[in-house]
C-alpha positions in Angstrom: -9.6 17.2 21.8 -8.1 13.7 22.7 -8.0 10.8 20.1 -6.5 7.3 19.8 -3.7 6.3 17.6 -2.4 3.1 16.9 0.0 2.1 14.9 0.6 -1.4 13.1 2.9 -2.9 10.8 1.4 -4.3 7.9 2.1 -7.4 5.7 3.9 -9.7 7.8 3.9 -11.6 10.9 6.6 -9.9 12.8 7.1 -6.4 14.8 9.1 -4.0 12.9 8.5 -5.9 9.5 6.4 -4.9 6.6 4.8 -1.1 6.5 3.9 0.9 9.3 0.7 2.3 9.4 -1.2 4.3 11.7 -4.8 4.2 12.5 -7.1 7.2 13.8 -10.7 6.2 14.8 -12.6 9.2 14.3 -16.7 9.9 15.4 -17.2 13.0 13.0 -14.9 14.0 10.2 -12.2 17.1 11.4 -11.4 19.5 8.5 -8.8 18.0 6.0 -6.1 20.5 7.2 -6.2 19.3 10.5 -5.8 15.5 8.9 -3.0 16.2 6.8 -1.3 17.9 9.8 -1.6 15.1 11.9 -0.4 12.7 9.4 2.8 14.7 8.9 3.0 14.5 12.7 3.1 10.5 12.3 6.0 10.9 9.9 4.8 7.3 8.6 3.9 6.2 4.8 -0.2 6.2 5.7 -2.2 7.3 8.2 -6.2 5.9 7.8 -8.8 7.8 9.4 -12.3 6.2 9.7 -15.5 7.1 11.0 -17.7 3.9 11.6 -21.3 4.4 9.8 -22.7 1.4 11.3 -23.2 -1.0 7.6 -20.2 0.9 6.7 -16.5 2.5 7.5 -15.6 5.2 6.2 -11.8 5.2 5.6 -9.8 7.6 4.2 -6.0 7.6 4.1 -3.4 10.6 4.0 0.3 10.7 3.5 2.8 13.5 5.1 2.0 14.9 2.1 -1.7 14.2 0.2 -4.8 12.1 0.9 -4.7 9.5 -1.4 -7.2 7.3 -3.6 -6.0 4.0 -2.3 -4.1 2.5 0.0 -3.6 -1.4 0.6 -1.5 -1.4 3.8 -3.0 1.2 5.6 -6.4 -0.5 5.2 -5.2 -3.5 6.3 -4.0 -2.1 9.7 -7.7 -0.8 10.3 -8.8 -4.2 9.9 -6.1 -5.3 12.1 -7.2 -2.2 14.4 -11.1 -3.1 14.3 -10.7 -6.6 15.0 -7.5 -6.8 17.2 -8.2 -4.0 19.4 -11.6 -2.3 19.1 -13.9 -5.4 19.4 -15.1 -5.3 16.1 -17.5 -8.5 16.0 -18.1 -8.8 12.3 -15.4 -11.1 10.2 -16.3 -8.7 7.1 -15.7 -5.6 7.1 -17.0 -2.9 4.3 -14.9 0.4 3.9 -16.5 3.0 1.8 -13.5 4.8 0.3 -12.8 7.1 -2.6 -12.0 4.0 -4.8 -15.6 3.0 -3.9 -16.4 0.1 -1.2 -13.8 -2.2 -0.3 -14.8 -5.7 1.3 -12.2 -7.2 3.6 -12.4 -10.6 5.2 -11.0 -12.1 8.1 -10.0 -15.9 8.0 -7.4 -17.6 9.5 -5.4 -14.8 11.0 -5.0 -13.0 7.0 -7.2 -9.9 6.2 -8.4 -10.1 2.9 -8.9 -7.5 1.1 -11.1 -7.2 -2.2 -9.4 -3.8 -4.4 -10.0 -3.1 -7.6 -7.9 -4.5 -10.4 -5.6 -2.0 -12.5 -3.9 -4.1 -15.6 -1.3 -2.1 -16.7 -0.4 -1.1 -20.5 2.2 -0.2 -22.4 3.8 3.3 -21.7 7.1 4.9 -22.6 9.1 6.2 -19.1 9.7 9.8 -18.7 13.4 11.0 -19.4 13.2 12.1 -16.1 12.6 8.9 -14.5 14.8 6.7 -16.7 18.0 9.1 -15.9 16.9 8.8 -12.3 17.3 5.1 -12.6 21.0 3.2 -12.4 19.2 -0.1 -14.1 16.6 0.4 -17.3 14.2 -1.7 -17.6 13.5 -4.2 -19.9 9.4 -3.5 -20.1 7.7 -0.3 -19.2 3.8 -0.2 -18.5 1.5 2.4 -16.4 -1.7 2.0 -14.6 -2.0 4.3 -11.7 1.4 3.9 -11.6 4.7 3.0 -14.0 5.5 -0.8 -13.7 8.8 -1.3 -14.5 9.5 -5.1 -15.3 13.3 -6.1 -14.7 15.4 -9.6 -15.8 15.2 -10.6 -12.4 15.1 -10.2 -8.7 19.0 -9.2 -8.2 18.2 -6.3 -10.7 15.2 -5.0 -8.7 17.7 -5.7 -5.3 19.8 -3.6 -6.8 18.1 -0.6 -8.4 19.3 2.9 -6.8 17.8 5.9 -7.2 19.0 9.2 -7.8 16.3 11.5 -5.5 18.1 14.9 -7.2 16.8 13.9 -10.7 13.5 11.9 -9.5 12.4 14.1 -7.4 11.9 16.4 -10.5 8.8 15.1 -11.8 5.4 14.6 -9.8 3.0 11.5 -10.4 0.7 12.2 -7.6 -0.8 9.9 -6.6 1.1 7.6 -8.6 4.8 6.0 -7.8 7.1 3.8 -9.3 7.0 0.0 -9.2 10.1 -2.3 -10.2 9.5 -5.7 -10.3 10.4 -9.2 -11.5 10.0 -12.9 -11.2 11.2 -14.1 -7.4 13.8 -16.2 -6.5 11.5 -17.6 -3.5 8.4 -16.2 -4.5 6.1 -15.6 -7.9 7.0 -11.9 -8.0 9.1 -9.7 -5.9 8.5 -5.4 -6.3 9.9 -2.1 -4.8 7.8 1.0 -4.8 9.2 4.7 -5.1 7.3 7.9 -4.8 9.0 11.2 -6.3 8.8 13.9 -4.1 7.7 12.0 -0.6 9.3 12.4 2.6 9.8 8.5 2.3 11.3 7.8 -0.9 10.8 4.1 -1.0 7.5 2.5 0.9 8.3 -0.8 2.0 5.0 -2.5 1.0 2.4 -0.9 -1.2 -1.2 -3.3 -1.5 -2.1 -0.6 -3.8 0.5 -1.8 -6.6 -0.6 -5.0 -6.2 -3.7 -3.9 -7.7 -1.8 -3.4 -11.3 0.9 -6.1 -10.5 -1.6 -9.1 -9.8 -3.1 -9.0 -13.0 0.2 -8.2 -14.8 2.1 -11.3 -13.3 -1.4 -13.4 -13.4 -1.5 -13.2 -16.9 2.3 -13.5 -17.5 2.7 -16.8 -15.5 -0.7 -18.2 -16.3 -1.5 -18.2 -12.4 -4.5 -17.3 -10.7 -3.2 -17.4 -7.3 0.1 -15.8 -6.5 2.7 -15.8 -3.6 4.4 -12.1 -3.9 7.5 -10.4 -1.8 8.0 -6.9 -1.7 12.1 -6.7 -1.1 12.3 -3.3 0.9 14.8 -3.5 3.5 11.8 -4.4 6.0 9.9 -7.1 3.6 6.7 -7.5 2.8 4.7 -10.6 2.5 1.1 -10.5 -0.1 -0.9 -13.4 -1.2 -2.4 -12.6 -3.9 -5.8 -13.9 -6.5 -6.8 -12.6 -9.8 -10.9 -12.1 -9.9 -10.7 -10.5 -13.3 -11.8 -6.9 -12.5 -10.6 -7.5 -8.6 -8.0 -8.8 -7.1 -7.7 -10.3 -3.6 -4.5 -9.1 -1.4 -4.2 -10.7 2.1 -2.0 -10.3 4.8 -0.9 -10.3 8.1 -0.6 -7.6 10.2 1.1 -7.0 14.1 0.2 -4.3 16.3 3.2 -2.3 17.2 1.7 0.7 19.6 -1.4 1.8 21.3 -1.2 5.7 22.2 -3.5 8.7 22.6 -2.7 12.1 20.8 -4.3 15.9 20.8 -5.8 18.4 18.5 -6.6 21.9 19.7 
């Protein structure tokens, strides 16, 4: 069986910037072995799958390793895929999705994308992780995932990882945000997942989700200008809606391929 593929870097306005994703159009669902299997076989952070329902997409996203409840980037290239590449003539777009529908709008060349909001709380880091890290932390919270809050953006730059001690615990399907206040932004982060093939994803629209509201409240700003400072660089601009938050983006197409299951 023959299917398209194509794969787009999200958040940002340049080839080989922000996070590759790709994007598998789909008419009936295959078995969730066969999904997981081919998105090992991307060796990318998220690959979406999506069958369209007419009033509704359904999308679902899978790392190398698990599908997952949410996933910011990935969504955005299937807007990006939908509109750019497969005609799609609507400038909203409704995704029905294990963290329940997802609206994203297209204006002015930015996808817009309405996700839930996830204000973190106060938490205490597992041993495990804090021995992992070569830079503590000067706040720990938790959502879906630990936010670690740093001094400031030289900190986050700097934070290294020791995989042999991190990889010891599991979060699924949480990670590990650093973050801080930006030197040319609001609020710069890195993301790390314990036990991924990809240690460090490069832009994660999901941690937005529990950083918007954080940094919202913290610098008494509804709309927010955020970096994520992986070596590629990510580019989110961001609103608090109270129990949503808005993340938009850019997004470039990098490939257009076809693939085959048996």
């Amino acid at each position: 069986m023959k299917h398209n593929i194509y794969q787009i870097d999200a958040f940002t306005d340049t080839i080989f910037g922000g996070n590759p994703a790709c994007v598998v159009p789909l008419d009936n669902w295959l078995s969730d072995e066969i999904l997981l299997k081919i998105a090992k076989e991307n060796a990318v952070a998220e690959t979406a799958f999506f069958v369209d329902k007419g009033e509704k997409i359904h999308l679902r996203w899978f790392t190398p390793e698990i599908e997952m409840d949410l996933c910011g980037h990935a969504t955005l290239a299937t807007a990006h895929s939908l509109a750019t590449i497969l005609d799609y003539k609507k400038d909203k777009i409704v995704f029905e999705t294990l963290s329940g529908d997802l609206i994203v709008k297209i204006e002015n060349g930015k996808y817009k994308m309405n996700f839930p909001s996830r204000m973190p709380i106060v938490d205490i880091l597992p041993p495990t992780i804090s021995k992992s890290l070569n830079i503590q932390p000067k706040e720990i919270l938790k959502s879906r995932d630990y936010v670690l809050v740093y001094e400031n953006e030289t900190e986050v730059r700097n934070i290294k990882i020791d995989r042999q001690l991190f990889d010891q615990i599991n979060l699924d399907p949480g990670g590990v945000i650093v973050t801080a206040i930006g030197d040319n932004c609001d609020f710069i982060s890195r993301f790390f997942t314990p036990q991924a093939s990809i240690l460090e994803d490069p832009v994660t629209g999901s941690a937005h989700c529990s950083l918007i509201p954080f940094w919202a409240k913290r610098l008494n700003k509804k709309e927010i200008y955020a970096q994520q400072v992986s070596e590629r660089l990510g580019k989110l601009y961001c609103e608090d809606k109270g129990d949503r938050v808005i993340i938009s983006g850019q997004a470039k197409t990098y490939s257009i391929g076809e693939f085959w299951t048996e």
